[in-house]
C-alpha positions as CSV (number, residue, x, y, z in Angstrom):
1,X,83.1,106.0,131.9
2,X,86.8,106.4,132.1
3,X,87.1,102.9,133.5
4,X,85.5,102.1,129.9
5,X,87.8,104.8,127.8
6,X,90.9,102.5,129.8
7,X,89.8,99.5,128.1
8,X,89.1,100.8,124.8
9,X,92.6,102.0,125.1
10,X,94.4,99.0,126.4
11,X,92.3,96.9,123.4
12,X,93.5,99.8,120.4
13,X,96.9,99.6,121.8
14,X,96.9,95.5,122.1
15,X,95.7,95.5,118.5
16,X,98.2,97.4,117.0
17,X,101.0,95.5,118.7
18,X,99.9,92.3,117.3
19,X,99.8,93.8,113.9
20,X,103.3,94.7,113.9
21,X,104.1,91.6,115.0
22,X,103.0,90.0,112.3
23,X,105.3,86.9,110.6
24,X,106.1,87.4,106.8
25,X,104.0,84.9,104.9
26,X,107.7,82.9,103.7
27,X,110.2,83.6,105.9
28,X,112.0,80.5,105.6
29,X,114.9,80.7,103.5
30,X,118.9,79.0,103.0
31,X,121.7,79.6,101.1
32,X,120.3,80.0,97.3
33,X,121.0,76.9,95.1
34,X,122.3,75.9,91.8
35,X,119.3,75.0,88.9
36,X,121.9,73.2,86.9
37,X,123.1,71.1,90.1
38,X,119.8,70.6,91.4
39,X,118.8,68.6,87.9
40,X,121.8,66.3,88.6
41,X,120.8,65.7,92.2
42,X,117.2,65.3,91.2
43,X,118.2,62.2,89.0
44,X,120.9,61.2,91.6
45,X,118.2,60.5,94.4
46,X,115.7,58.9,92.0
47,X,113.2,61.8,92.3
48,X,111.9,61.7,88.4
49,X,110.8,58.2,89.1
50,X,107.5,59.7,90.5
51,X,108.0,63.7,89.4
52,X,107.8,64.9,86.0
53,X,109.1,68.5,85.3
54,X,107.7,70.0,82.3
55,X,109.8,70.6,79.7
56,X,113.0,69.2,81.1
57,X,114.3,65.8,79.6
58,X,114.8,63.4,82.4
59,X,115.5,59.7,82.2
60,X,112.9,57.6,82.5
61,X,111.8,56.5,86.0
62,X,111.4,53.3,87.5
63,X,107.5,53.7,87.3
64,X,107.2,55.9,84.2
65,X,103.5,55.7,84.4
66,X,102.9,56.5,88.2
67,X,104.0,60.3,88.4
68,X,102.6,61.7,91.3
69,X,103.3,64.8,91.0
70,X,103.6,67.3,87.2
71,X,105.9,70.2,87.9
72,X,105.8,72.8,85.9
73,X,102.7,74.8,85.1
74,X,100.7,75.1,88.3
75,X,97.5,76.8,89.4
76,X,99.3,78.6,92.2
77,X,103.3,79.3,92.9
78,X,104.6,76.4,95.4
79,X,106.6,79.1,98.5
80,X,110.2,78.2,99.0
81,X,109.2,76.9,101.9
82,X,106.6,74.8,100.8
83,X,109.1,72.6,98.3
84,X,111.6,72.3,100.9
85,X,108.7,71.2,103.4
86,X,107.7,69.1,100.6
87,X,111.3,67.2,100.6
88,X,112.1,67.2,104.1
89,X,108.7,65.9,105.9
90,X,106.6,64.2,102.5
91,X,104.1,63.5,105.1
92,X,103.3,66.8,106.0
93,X,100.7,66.9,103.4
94,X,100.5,64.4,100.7
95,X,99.7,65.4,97.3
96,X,95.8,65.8,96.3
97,X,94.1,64.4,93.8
98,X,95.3,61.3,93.2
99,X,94.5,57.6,94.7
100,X,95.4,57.1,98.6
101,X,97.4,54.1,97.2
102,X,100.0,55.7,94.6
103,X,101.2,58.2,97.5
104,X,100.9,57.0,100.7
105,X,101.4,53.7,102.6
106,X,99.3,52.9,105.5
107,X,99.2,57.2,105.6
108,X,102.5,58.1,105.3
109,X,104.1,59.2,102.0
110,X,105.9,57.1,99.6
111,X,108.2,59.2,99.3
112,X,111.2,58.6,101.2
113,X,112.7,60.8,103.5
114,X,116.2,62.2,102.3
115,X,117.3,63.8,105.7
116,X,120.1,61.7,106.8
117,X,121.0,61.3,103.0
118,X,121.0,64.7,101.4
119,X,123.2,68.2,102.2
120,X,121.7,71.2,102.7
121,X,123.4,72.4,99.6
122,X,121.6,69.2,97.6
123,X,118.4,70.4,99.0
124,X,118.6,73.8,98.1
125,X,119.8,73.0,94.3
126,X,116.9,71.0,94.1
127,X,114.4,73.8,95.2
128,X,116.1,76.1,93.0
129,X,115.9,74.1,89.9
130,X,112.1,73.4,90.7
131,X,111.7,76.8,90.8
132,X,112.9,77.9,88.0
133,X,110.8,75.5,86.2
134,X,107.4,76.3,87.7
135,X,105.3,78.6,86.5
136,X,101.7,80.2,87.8
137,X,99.0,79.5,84.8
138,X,97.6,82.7,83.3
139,X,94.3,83.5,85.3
140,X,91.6,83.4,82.4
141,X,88.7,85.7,83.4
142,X,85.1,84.9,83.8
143,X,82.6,85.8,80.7
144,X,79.7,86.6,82.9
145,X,75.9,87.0,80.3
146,X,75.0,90.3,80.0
147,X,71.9,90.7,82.4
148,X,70.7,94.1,81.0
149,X,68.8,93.3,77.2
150,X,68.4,95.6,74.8
């Protein structure tokens, strides 16, 4: 029996241990950015040739019908971390729902990668103007019949 109550013990206290050592869903961050920057270096490095931003005037891209990807109003909010995983490693996961062939090339991304290219600071204007133009979409609620008649 107390052998038992031991390992009941030693499991509680395991458990509660690994709970506080739990990581912080987005604990990634850097230095915040510039918006107004971030717009300049998203044109400098050619990124509105495949990104539109809603409601942000950009030249037009090289391909203006191919964007891969809409910024602006999304379904859920992109983490920091996620949008500078997005520009650092493109392969890490390549966009969803469109055609194999307008992002990836033999299943890599096309997008390049900018590491050798762009500053940290470059980087984090970008993320910081992206974020400032995203927003979540209003969650519209599900009319469900009424199942109890008159």
């Amino acid at each position: 029996m107390m052998r038992y109550f031991g390992w009941i013990v030693a499991t509680l206290l395991l458990a509660m241990c690994m709970a506080g050592c739990g990581r912080p869903k987005d604990s990634f961050t850097l230095p915040p950015g510039d918006a107004d920057r971030g717009v300049a270096d998203f044109v400098r490095f050619r990124c509105h040739d495949c990104h539109r931003v809603k409601g942000v005037e950009l030249p037009v891209g090289e391909e203006p019908n191919q964007a891969v990807v809409e910024l602006g109003e999304v379904e859920q909010p992109r983490q920091y971390s996620e949008l500078v995983t997005a520009i650092i490693n493109p392969s890490h996961r390549l966009a969803k729902g469109y055609t194999p062939e307008l992002v990836a090339r033999e299943g890599s991304s096309k997008m390049p990668v900018y590491n050798d290219v762009m500053t940290v600071t470059q980087l984090t204007d970008i993320v910081t103007f992206l974020q400032a133009h995203t927003t979540v979409k209003p969650h519209e609620k599900t009319v469900y019949p009424d199942y109890y008649g008159p």
